[in-house]
One Martini backbone bead per residue (centre of mass of N, CA, C, O) as a GRO file, in nm:
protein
  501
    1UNK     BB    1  12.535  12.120   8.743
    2UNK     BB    2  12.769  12.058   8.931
    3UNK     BB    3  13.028  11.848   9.044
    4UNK     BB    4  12.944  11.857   9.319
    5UNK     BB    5  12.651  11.807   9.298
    6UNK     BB    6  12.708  11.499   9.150
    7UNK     BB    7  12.866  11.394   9.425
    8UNK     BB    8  12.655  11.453   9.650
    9UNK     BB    9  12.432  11.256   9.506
   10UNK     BB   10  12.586  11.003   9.364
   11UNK     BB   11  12.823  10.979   9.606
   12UNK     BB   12  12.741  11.022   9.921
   13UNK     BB   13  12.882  10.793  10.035
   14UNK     BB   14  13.188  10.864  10.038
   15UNK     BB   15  13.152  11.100  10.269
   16UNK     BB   16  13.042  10.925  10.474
   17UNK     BB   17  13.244  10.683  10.512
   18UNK     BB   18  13.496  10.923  10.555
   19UNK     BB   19  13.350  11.096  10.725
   20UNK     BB   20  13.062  11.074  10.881
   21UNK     BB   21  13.137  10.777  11.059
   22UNK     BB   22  13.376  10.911  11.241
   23UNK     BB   23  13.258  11.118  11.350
   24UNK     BB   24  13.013  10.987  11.471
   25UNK     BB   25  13.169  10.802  11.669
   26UNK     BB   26  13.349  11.006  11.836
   27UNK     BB   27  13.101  11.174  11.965
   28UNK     BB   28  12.979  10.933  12.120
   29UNK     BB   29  13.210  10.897  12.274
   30UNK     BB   30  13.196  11.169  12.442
   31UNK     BB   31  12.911  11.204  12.527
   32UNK     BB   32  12.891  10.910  12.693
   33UNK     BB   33  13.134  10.971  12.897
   34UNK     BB   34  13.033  11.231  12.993
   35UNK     BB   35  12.777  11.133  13.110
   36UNK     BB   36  12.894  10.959  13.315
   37UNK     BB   37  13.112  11.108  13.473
   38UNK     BB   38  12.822  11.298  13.552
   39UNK     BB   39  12.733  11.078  13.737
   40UNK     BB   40  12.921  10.949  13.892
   41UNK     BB   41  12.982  11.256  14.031
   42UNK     BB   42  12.686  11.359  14.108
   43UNK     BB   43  12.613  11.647  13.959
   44UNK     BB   44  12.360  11.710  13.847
   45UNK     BB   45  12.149  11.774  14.080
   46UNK     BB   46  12.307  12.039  14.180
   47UNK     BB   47  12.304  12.159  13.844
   48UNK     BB   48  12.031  12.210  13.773
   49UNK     BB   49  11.931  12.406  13.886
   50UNK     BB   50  12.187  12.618  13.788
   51UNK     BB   51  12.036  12.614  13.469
   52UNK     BB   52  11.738  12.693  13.530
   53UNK     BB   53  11.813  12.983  13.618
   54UNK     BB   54  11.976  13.044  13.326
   55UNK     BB   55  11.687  13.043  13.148
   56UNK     BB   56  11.584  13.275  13.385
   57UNK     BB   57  11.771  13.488  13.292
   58UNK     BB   58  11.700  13.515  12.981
   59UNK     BB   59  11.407  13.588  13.007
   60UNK     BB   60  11.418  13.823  13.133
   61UNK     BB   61  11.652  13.960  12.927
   62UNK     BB   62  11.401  13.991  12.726
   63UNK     BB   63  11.180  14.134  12.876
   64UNK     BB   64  11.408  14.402  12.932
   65UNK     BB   65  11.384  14.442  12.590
   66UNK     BB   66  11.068  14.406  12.505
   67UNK     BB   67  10.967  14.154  12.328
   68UNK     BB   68  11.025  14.171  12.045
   69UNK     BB   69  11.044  13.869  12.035
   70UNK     BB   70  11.007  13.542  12.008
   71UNK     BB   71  11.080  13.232  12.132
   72UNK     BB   72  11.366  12.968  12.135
   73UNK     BB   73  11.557  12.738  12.094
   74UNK     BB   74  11.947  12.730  12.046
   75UNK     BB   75  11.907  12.492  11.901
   76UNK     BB   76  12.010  12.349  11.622
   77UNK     BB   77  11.859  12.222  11.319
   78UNK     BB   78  12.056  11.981  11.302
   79UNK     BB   79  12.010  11.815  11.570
   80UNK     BB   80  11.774  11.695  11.471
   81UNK     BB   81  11.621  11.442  11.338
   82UNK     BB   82  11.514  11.566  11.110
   83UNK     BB   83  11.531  11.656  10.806
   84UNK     BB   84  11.494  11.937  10.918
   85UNK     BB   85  11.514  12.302  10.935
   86UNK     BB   86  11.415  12.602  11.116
   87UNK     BB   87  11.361  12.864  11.040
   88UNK     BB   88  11.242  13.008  11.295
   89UNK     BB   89  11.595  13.042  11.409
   90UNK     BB   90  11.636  13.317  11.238
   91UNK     BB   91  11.419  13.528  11.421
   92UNK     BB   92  11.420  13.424  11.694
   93UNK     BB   93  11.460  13.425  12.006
   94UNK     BB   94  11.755  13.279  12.172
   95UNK     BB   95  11.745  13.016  12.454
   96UNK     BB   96  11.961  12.813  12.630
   97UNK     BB   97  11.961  12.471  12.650
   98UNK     BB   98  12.196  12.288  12.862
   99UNK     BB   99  12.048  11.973  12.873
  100UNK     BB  100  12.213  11.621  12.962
  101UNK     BB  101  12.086  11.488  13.228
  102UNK     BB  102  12.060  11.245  13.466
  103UNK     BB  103  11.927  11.311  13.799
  104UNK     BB  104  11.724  11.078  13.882
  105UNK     BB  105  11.696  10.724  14.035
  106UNK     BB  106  11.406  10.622  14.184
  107UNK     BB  107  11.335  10.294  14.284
  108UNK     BB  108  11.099  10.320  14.481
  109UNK     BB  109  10.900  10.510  14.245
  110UNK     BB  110  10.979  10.455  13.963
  111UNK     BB  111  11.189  10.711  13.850
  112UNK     BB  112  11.296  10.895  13.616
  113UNK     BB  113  11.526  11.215  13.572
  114UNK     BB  114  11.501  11.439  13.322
  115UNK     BB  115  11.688  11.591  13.091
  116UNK     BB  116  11.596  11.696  12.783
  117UNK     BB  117  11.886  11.597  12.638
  118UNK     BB  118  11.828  11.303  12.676
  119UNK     BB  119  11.891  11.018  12.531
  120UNK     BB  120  11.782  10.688  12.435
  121UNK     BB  121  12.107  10.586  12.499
  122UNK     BB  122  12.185  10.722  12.757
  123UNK     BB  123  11.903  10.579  12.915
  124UNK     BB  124  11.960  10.294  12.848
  125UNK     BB  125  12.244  10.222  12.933
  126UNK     BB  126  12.203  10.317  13.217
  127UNK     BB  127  11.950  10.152  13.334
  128UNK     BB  128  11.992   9.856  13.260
  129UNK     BB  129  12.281   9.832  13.394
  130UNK     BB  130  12.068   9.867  13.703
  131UNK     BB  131  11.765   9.692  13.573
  132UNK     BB  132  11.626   9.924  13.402
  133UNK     BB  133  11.359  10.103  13.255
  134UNK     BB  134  11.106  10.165  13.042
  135UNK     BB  135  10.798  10.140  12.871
  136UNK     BB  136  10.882  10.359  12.637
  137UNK     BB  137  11.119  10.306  12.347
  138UNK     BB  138  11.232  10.493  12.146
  139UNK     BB  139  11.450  10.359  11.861
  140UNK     BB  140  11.663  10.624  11.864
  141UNK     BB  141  11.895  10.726  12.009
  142UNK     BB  142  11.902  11.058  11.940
  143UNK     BB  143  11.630  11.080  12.102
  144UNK     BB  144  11.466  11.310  12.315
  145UNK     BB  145  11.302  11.385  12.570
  146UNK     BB  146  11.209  11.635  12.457
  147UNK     BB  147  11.087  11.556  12.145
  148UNK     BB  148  10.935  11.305  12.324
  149UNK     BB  149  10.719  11.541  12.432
  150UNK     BB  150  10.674  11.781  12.250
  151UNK     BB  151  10.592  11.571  12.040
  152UNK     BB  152  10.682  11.223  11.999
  153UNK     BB  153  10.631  10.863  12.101
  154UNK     BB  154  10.718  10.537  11.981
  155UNK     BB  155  10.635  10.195  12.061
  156UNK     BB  156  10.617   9.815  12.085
  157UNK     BB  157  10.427   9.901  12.382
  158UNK     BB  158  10.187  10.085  12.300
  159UNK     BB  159   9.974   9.842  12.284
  160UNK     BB  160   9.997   9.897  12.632
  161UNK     BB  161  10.039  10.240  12.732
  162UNK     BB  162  10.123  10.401  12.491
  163UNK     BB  163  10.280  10.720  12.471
  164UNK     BB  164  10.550  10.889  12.582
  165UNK     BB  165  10.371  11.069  12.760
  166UNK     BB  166  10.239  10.831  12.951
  167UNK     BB  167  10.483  10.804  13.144
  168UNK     BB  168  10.444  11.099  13.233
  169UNK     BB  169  10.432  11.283  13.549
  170UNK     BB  170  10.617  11.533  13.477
  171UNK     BB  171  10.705  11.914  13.440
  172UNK     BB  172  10.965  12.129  13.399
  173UNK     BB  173  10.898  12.484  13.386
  174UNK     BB  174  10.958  12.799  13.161
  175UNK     BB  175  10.811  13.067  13.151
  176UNK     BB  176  10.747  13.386  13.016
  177UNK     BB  177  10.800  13.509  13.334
  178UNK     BB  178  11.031  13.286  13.498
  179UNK     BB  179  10.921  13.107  13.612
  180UNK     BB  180  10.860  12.774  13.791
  181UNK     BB  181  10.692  12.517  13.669
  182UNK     BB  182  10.499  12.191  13.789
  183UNK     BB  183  10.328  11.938  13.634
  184UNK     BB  184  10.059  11.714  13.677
  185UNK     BB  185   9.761  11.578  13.728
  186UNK     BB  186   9.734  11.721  14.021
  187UNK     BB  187   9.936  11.949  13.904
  188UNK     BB  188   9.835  12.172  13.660
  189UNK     BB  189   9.725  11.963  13.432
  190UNK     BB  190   9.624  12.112  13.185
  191UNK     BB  191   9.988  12.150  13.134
  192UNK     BB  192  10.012  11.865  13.103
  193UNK     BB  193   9.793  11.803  12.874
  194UNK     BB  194   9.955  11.999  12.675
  195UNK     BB  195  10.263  12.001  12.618
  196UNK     BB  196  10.221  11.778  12.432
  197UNK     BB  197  10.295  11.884  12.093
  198UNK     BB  198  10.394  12.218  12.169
  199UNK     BB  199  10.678  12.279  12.093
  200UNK     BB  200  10.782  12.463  12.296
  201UNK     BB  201  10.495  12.700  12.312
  202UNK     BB  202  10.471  12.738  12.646
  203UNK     BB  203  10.759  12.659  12.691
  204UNK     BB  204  11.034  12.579  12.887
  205UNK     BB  205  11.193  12.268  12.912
  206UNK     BB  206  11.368  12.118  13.227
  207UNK     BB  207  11.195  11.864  13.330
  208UNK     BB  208  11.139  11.492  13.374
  209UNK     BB  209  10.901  11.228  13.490
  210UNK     BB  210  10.951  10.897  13.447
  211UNK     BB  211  10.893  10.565  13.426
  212UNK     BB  212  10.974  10.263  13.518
  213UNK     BB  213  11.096   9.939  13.522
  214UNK     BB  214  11.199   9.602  13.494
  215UNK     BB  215  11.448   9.466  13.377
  216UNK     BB  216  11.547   9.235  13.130
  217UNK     BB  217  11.749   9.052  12.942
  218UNK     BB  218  11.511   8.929  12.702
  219UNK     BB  219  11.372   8.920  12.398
  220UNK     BB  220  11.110   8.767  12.279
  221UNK     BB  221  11.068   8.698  11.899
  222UNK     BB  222  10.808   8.637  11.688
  223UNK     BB  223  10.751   8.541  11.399
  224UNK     BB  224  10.523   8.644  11.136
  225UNK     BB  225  10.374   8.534  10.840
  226UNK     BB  226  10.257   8.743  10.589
  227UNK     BB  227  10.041   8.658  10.244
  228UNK     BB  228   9.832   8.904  10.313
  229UNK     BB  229   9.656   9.166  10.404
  230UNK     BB  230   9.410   9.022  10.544
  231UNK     BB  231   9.632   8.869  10.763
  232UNK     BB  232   9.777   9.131  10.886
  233UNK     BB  233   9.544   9.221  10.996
  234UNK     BB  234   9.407   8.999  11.150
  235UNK     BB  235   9.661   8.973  11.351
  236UNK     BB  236   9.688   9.258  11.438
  237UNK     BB  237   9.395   9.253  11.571
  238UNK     BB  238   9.442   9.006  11.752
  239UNK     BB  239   9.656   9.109  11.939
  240UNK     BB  240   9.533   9.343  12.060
  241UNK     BB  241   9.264   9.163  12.194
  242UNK     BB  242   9.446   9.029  12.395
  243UNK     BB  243   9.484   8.967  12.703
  244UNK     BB  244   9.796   8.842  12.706
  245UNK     BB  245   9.978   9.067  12.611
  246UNK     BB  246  10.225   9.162  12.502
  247UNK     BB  247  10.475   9.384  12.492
  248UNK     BB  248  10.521   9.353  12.160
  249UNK     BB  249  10.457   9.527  11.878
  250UNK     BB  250  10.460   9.477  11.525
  251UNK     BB  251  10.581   9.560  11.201
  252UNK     BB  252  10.626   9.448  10.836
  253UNK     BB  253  10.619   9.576  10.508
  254UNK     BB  254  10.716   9.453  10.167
  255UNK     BB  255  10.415   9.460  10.054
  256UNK     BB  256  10.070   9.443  10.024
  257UNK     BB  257  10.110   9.116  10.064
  258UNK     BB  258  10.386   9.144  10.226
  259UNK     BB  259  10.461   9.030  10.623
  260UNK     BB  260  10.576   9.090  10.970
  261UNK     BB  261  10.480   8.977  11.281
  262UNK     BB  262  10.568   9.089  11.615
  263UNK     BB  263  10.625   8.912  11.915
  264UNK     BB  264  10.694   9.032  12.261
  265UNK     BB  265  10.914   8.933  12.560
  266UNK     BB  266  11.041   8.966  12.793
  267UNK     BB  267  11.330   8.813  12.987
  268UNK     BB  268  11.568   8.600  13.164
  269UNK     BB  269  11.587   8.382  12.976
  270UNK     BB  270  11.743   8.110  12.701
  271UNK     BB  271  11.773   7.931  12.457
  272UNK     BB  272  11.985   7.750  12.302
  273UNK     BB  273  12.083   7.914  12.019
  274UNK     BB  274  11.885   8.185  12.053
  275UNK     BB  275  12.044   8.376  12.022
  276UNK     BB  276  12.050   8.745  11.854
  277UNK     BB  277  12.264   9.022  11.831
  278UNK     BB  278  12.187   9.235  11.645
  279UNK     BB  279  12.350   9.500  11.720
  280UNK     BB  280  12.608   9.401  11.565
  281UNK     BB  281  12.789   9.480  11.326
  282UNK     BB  282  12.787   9.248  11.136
  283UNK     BB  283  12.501   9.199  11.145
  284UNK     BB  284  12.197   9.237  10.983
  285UNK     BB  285  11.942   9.431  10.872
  286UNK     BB  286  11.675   9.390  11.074
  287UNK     BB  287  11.483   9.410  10.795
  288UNK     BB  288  11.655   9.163  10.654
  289UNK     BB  289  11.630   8.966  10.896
  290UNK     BB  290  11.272   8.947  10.831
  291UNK     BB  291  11.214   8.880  10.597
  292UNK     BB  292  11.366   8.617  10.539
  293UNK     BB  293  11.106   8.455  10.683
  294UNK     BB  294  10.900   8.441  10.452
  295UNK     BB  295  11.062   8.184  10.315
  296UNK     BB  296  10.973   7.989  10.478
  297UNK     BB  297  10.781   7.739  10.607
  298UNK     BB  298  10.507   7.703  10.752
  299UNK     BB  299  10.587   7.442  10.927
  300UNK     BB  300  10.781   7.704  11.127
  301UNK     BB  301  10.562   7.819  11.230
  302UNK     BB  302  10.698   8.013  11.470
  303UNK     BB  303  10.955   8.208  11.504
  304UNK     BB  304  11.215   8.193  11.719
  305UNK     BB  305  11.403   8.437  11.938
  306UNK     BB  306  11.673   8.616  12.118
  307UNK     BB  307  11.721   8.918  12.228
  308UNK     BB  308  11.906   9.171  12.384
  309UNK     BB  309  11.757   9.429  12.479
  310UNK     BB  310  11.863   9.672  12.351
  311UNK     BB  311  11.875   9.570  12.091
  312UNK     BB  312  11.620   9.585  12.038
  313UNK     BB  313  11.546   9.889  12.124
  314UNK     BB  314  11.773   9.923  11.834
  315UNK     BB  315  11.735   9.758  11.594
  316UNK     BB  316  11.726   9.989  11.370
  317UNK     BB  317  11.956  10.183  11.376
  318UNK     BB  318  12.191  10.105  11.197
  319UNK     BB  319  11.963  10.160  10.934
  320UNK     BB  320  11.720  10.397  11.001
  321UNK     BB  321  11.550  10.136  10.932
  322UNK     BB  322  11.602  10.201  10.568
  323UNK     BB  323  11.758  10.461  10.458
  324UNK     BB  324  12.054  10.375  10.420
  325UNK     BB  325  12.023  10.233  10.148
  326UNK     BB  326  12.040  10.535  10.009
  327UNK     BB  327  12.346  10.590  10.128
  328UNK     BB  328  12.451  10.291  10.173
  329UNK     BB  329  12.410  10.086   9.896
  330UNK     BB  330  12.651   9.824  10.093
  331UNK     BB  331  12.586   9.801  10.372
  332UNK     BB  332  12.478   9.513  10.419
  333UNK     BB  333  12.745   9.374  10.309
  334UNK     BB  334  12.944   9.172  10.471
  335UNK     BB  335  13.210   9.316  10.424
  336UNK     BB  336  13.074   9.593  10.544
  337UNK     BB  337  13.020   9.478  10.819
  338UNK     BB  338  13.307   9.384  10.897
  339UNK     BB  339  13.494   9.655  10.864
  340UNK     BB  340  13.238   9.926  10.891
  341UNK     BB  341  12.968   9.859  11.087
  342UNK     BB  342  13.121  10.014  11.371
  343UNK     BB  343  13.004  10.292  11.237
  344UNK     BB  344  12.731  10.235  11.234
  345UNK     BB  345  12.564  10.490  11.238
  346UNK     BB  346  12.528  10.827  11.083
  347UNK     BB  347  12.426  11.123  11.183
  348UNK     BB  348  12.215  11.264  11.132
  349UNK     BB  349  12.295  11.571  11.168
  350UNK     BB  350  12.514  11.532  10.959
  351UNK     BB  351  12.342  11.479  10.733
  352UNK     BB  352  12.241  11.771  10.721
  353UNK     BB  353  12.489  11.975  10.764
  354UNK     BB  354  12.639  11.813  10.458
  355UNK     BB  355  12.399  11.812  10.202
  356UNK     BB  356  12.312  12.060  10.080
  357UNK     BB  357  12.107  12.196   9.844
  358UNK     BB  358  12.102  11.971   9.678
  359UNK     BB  359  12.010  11.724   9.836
  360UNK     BB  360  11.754  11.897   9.943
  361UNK     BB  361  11.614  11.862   9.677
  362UNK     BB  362  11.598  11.589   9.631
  363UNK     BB  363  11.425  11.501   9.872
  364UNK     BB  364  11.191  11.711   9.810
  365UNK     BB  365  11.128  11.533   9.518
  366UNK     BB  366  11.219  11.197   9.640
  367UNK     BB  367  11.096  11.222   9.954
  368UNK     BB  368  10.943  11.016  10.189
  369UNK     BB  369  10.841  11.119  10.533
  370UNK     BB  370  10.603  10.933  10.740
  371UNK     BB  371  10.375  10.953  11.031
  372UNK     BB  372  10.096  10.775  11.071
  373UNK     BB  373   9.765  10.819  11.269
  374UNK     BB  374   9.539  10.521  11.262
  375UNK     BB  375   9.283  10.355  11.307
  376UNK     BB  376   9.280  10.007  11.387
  377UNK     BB  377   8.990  10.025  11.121
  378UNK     BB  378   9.189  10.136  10.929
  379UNK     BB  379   9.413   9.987  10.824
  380UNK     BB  380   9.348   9.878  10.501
  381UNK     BB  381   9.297  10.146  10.374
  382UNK     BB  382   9.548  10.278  10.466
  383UNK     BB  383   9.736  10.068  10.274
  384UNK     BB  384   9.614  10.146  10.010
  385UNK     BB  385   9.677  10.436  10.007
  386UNK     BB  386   9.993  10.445  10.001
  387UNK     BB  387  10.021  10.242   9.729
  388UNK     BB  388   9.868  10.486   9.569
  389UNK     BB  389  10.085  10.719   9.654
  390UNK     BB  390  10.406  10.575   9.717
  391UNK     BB  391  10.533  10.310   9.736
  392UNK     BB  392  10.649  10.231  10.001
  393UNK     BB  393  10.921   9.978  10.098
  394UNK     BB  394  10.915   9.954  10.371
  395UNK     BB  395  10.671   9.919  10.635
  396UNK     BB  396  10.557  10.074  10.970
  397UNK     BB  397  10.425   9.910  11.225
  398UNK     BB  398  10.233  10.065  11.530
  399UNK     BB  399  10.095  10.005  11.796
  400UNK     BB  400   9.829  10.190  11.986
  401UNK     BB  401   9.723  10.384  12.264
  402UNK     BB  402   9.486  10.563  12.325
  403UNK     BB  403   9.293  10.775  12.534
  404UNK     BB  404   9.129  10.942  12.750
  405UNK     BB  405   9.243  11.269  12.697
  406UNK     BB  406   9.341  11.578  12.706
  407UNK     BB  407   9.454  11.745  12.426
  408UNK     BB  408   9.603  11.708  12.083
  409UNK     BB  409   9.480  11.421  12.135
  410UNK     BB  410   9.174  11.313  12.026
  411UNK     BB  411   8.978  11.084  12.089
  412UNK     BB  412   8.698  10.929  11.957
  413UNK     BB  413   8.445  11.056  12.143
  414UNK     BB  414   8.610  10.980  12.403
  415UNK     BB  415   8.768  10.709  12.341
  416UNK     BB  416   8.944  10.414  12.365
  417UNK     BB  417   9.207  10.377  12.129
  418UNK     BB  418   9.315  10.177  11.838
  419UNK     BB  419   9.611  10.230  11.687
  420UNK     BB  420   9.817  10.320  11.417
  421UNK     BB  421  10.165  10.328  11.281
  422UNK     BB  422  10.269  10.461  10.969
  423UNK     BB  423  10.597  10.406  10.822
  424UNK     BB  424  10.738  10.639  10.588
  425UNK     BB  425  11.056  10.554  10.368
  426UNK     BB  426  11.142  10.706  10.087
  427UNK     BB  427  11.111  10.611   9.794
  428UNK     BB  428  10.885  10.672   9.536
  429UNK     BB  429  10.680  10.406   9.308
  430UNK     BB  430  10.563  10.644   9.159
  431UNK     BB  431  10.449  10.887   8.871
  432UNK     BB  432  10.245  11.082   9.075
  433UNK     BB  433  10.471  11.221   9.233
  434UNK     BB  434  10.408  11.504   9.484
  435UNK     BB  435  10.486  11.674   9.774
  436UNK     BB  436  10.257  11.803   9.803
  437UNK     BB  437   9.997  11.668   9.703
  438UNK     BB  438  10.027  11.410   9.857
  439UNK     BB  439  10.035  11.460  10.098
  440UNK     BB  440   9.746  11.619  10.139
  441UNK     BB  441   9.617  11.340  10.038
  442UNK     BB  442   9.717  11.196  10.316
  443UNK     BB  443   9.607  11.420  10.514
  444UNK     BB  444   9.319  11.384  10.463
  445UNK     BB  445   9.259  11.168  10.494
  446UNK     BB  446   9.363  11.095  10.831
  447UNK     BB  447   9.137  11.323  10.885
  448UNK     BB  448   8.871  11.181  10.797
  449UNK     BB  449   8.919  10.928  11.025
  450UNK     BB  450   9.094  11.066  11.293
  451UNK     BB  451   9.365  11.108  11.260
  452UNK     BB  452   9.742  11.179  11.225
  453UNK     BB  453  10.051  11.369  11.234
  454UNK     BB  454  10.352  11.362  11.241
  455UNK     BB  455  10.521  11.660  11.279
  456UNK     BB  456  10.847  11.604  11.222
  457UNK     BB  457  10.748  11.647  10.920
  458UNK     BB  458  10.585  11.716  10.633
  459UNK     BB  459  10.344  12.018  10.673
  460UNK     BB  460  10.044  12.089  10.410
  461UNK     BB  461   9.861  12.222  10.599
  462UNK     BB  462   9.660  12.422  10.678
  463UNK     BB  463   9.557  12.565  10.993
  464UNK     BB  464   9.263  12.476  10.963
  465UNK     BB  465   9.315  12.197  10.914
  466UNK     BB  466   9.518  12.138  11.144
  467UNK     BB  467   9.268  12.219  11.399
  468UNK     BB  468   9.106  11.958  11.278
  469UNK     BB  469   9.323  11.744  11.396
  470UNK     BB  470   9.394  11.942  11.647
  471UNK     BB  471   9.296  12.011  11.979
  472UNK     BB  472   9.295  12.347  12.073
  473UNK     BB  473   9.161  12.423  12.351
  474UNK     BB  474   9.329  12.409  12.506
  475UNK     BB  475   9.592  12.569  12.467
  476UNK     BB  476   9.446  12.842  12.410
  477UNK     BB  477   9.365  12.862  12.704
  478UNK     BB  478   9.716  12.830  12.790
  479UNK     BB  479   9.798  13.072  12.621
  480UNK     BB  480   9.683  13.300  12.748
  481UNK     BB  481   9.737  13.254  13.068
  482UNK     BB  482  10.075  13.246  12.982
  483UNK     BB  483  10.140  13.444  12.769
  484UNK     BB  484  10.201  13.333  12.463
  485UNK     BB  485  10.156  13.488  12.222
  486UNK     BB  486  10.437  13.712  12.285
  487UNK     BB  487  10.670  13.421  12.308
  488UNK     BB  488  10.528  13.242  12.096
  489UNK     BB  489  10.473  13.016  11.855
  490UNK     BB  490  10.288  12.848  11.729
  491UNK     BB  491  10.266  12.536  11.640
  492UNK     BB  492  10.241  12.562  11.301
  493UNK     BB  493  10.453  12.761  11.323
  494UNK     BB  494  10.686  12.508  11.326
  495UNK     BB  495  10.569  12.260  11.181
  496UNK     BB  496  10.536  12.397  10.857
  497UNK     BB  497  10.677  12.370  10.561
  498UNK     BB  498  10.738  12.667  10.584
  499UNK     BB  499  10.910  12.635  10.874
  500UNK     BB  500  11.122  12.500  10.654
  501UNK     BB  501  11.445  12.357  10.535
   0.00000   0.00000   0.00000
């Protein structure tokens, strides 16, 4: 190990506090005012068609080279939230999709229109501001809207509407012949419900149908402190099963018998003294001030206080749910919180860009990322699993609803069923992790159970497997009728292991 890769490794918050906190400022900074000055300037909607149109030259000019090459989008593998990019990014021919503006707030339908890269804070400052939100804001700025359509997303509201899939009116598309499709359930069904999971592998997505909310001032929080695992699942069993289901429903495990389940309900006024603004750079990392609960004595609970909503939105984001913790290990400490907390966090893509091969390394040997999503009947067992083979806490629970409907997530039987959203980032403390069988063996349960695992991180089943998990019936259907099989590489090809450095 050279001198350089022992400081990239063991002192990598050095570079991160010194040059990537300011850079990722500096970013957010030019990004969030261009994004506002071309909405405010309303040219967004008039310049859509033409970035369309340039998406459908490029298909073209593929088309009129002979097709040597599958298609895939010319976005660098570092911009990804993943922490891995792209190997096939290297091979395929790459056509340029440069959409990030926000088209149009429809008020009257209830409805924003957004380019693929209109990132979720970008749209939550927008819409807020507005008084409007969306039913399901995944919780990282950096999340785009592309991503969380080709791929996928949750939050704690998914336990009453579903993932980020189902608030989406419609979609559109260009195809492998450069034509220009909108599917919605009414028009081109089939197209709209494969689009989702299909990452990019179907077409190239140039714009979103979104549905919109009322936005209120403050979301009211409750913790509920459970200290046994049977307490944990019967609490979060019992949110789910309520008529009067709150807004949003979370939970945070600190040990396999201690956690905190969260349930919250936007609100317009808050009581005096109880708002809580978590997302101030001074605020304490959201995940150690729940944490913080367990400590309270029973006949205090619940505790209540008022986020203001966008805090809420962003709750994790600037400790990156618990990440950032193994990145700049005294970031909680007061003093840094009070001189440099208003520079965090510092953006995943640039700690992927600047982190060189020995950290690469140390990550794939010594870090597990996975978002499992397992039925809420399997819940106990599922928390088993994690504990037995990874033991990292904290762990993310996140309740969704799945529905009845066609795509690569089909519900069990084809029946509406209640899933949780298992998620594990961190360090194993465990003696006999290993990347490759650890994982392979959380993901035989998942497929067991007949849950998922989201394709973000790292996926080292077969093909075989990977098919055994999402249904292929409609893509398949769909890869043959729109000639995508000399366009597009499969999802499995984009998404396993292999595919990605």
């Amino acid at each position: 190990m050279t001198w350089l890769e022992y400081i990239l490794i063991h002192y990598r918050w050095v570079i991160v506090v010194l040059f990537l906190l300011p850079v990722s400022f500096f970013y957010d900074l030019w990004y969030y005012a261009r994004s506002w000055v071309i909405f405010q300037l309303n040219s967004a909607p008039g310049s859509h068609s033409q970035k369309v149109r340039e998406v459908q030259r490029q298909v073209r000019e593929w088309i009129a080279n002979g097709r040597q090459e599958r298609m895939c989008t010319a976005r660098p593998g570092w911009q990804t939230i993943s922490f891995r990019e792209g190997a096939y990014k290297k091979t395929l021919h790459k056509v340029s999709i440069n959409m990030i503006d926000i088209i149009k707030i429809d008020t009257e339908n209830k409805v924003v229109i957004c380019e693929p890269l209109v990132t979720m804070g970008q749209l939550t400052q927008t819409l807020i501001g507005l008084g409007w939100t969306i039913p399901v804001v995944p919780e990282m700025d950096d999340l785009t809207i592309g991503g969380l359509v080709m791929g996928t997303g949750i939050e704690t509201s998914s336990h009453r509407v579903g993932l980020f899939q189902h608030i989406c009116r419609a979609f559109e598309l260009v195809l492998s012949d450069a034509s220009v499709v909108t599917c919605s359930e009414k028009v081109n069904p089939d197209l709209f419900y494969s689009v989702p999971w299909s990452y990019g592998t179907l077409g190239f997505l140039t714009a979103v149908h979104i549905d919109i909310i009322p936005a209120q001032r403050f979301v009211r929080v409750e913790y509920l402190p459970c200290h046994s695992l049977d307490d944990m699942v019967t609490t979060f069993t019992a949110e789910t099963q309520r008529e009067d289901a709150c807004d949003f429903l979370e939970g945070i495990m600190f040990s396999l018998d201690k956690g905190v389940v969260m349930r919250a309900n936007m609100c317009t006024s808050a009581e005096p003294g109880k708002v809580n603004p978590i997302g101030r750079w001074y605020k304490p990392w959201f995940f150690r001030h729940v944490e913080s609960f367990l400590d309270l004595p029973p006949d205090s609970q619940p505790t209540t206080e008022y986020l203001p909503l966008r805090d809420y939105y962003h709750r994790h984001t600037r400790s990156i749910f618990w990440e950032i913790q193994d990145i700049i290990p005294f970031g909680n400490h007061p003093l840094f919180r009070y001189t440099l907390g208003w520079l965090v966090p510092p953006k995943v893509s640039l700690l992927k860009l600047t982190q060189g091969e020995a950290v690469k390394k140390l990550y794939e040997e010594n870090h597990f990322i996975q978002d499992m999503l397992v039925p809420l009947s399997s819940m106990k067992e599922s928390l088993h699993v994690f504990e037995e083979q990874v033991k990292i806490y904290p762990l993310w629970l996140c309740p969704f609803l799945l529905p009845s409907r066609p795509g690569m997530l089909r519900a069990p039987n084809d029946k509406e069923t209640m899933f949780i959203d298992i998620g594990s980032y961190g360090v194993p403390n465990v003696d006999n992790f290993h990347p490759v069988e650890t994982t392979r063996r959380v993901e035989e349960f998942v497929r067991n159970v007949k849950g998922f695992q989201m394709m973000y991180a790292d996926s080292y089943m077969t093909r075989e497997e990977y098919r055994q998990m999402f249904d292929h019936t409609l893509y398949d259907k769909l890869r043959k009728e729109f000639d995508c099989n000399h366009a597009f590489p499969e999802v499995y090809d984009k998404v396993n292991r292999k595919a990605r450095i």
